[in-house]
N, C-alpha and C positions, 0 to 999 in steps of 0.2 A: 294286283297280281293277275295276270294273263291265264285263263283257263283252255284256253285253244288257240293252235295259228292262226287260223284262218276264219274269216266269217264275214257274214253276208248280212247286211242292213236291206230288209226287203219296206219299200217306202210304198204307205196305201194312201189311206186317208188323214197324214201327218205329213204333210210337205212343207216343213220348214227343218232346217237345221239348229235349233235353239229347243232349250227344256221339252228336249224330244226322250221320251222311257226309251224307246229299242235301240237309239242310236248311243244315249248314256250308257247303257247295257252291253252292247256291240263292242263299244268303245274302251272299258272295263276291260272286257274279259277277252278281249283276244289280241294279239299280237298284229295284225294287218285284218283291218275289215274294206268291206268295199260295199258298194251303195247301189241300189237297183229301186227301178220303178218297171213296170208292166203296163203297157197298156192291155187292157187282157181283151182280146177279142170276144170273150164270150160274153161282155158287157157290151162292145162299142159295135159287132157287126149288126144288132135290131137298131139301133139309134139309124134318125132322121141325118144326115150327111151335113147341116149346118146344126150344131150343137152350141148353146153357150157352155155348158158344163164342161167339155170337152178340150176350149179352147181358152178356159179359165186354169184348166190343169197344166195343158202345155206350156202356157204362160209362166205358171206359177215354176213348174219345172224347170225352166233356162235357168229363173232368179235360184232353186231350191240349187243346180248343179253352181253355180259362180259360185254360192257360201261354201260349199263343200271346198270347190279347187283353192277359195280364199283360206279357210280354214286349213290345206293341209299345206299350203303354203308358208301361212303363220309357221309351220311346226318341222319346215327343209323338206316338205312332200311337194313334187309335182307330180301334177294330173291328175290329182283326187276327185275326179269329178264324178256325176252320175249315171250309170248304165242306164241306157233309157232303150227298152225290147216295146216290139207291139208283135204282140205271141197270145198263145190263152196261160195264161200266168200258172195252172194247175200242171202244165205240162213245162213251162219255160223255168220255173225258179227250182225246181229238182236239178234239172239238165245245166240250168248255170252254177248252183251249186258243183255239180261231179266237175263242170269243166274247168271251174277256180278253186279247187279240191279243197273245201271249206269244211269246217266240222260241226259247225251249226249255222242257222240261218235266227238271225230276231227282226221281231217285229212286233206292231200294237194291233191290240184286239180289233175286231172285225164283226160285229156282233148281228149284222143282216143277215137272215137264213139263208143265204146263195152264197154268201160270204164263208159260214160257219161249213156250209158242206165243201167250199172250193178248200178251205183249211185243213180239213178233215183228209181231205185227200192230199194235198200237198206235206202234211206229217206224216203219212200214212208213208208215201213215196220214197220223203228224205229218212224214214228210217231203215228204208228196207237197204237205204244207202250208206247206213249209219250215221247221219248227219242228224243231230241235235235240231229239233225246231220250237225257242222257244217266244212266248208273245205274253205283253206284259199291258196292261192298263193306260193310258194315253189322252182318250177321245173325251173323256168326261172323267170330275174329282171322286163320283160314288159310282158304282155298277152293280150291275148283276144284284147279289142277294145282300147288298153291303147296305141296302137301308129298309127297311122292310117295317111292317106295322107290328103292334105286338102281339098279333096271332099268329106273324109270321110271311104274313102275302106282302104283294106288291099295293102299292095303295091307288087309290083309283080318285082320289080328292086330291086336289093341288094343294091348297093350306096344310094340311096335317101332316102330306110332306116335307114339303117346304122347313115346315119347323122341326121336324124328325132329323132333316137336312143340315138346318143349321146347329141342329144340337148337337151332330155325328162329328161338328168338321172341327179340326186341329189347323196350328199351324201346320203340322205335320204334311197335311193334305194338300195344301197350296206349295211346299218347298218346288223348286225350281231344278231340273236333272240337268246337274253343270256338261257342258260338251269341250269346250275351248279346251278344258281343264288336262283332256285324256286326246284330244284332236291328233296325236302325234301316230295313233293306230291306226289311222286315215291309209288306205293302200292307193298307188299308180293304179289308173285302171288299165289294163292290159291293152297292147296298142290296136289290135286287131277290133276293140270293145268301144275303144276313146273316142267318139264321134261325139256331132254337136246333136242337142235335144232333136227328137225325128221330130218336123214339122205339121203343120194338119195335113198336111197332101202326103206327107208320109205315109198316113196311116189312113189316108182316104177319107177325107172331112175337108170343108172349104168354110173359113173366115166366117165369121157372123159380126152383128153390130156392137159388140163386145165393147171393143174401145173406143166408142163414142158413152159407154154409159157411164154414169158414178160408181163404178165398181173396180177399182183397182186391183190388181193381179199380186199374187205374192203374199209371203212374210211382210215386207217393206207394205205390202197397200193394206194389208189388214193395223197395221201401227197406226198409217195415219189414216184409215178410219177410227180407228179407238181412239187417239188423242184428239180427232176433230168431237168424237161423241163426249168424250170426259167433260169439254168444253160447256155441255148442255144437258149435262145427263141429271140436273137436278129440275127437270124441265120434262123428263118422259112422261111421268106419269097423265100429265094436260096434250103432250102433244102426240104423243103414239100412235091414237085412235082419228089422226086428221090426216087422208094420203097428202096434200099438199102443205102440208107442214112437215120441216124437215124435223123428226121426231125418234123414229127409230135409230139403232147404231148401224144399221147397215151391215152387219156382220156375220149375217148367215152362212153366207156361202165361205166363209173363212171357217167359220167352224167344222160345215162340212167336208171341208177339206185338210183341216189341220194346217193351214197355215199363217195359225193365232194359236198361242198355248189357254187352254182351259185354264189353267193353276195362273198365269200372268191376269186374264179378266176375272178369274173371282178372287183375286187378292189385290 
């Protein structure tokens, strides 16, 4: 059942359209959503002008807006694609809310202290707008106070974690937030809105050596790093600690970006 017309999937550090929470949630409860990334200037105007970080998202962003426009295609939607702004995000996702008269905006936790206060304020704003802002769990399967020692703190030993961790987890924990399922709430992005992802020069950044490295871009490059590590993964523990032994999975920067689900590699 639909709780609202309108609403706005605001995409941070979750760039993928698959067993994505806000966009499951989005997707649910409202009658037409639509999908927005930030570049937010108030992260990218102190950055160096060749960034890999920078040009790992944009990448990943072209591949994040095609699933979108595939996905609402599957479902008789054209031009579901991604709003992609370079704004400071504190001031842009209020102002895009009023202008696509939305009634909530979702999104997944953001748990960096710069992050927690740009939130802070951007709820602060959409309520004064009366828009609903709400944000749900995503980046990782436990957070915040969901594991804790039996005095009550955070633990500061990795083992007595670790098995805290795996005594806490359910399948419950690993389920999978179906998208295809509800895709049909997928909105046209407005035509004046419907451009193609802004490029580096867009947004004032030039190329770096990005795509000559092992690091593929995307939902799609984070896969087949994980299905090349499945290959060897009974194998980390001897080759981890060798830089020239291919040992690790490679998949950090997918994590940090979310575009690899948490619940897909720990299940």
């Amino acid at each position: 059942m639909s709780h609202f017309d309108n609403g706005l999937m605001w995409f941070r550090r979750d760039l993928r359209a698959s067993d994505n929470a806000a966009l499951h949630h989005a997707l649910r409860s409202c009658r037409k959503v639509w999908c927005v990334f930030v570049f937010d200037r108030d992260i990218l105007d102190a950055l160096p002008r060749a960034d890999r970080r920078v040009e790992f998202i944009r990448e990943s962003l072209v591949e994040l807006d095609s699933a979108l426009r595939e996905l609402g295609a599957r479902h008789g939607q054209v031009g579901t694609g991604l709003i992609v702004l370079h704004d400071h995000a504190r001031h842009a996702i209020p102002a895009l809310a009023a202008r696509l008269g939305v009634q909530a905006v979702f999104t997944n936790h953001d748990d960096e202290p710069d992050a927690l206060a740009r939130d802070a304020r951007v709820f602060g704003d959409l309520a004064h707008q009366g828009v609903l802002m709400r944000s749900f769990k995503d980046h990782v399967v436990f957070e915040r106070r969901e594991v804790l020692t039996q005095a009550g703190h955070a633990f500061g030993v990795f083992t007595p974690y670790k098995n805290a961790w795996l005594k806490a987890l359910t399948p419950y924990h690993l389920k999978a937030y179906p998208i295809e399922h509800h895709a049909g709430a997928l909105a046209p992005v407005p035509a004046e809105l419907d451009r193609p992802v802004l490029t580096l020069a867009d947004i004032g950044f030039v190329p770096t050596n990005l795509a000559s490295l092992p690091v593929p871009t995307g939902a799609s490059g984070a896969h087949r790093l994980f299905d090349d590590f499945l290959q060897r993964i009974d194998r980390y523990q001897e080759a981890r600690d060798f830089p020239a032994v291919k040992g690790p999975s490679y998949l950090s920067v997918h994590l940090r970006f979310g575009t690899v689900s948490i619940r897909a590699l720990a299940s």
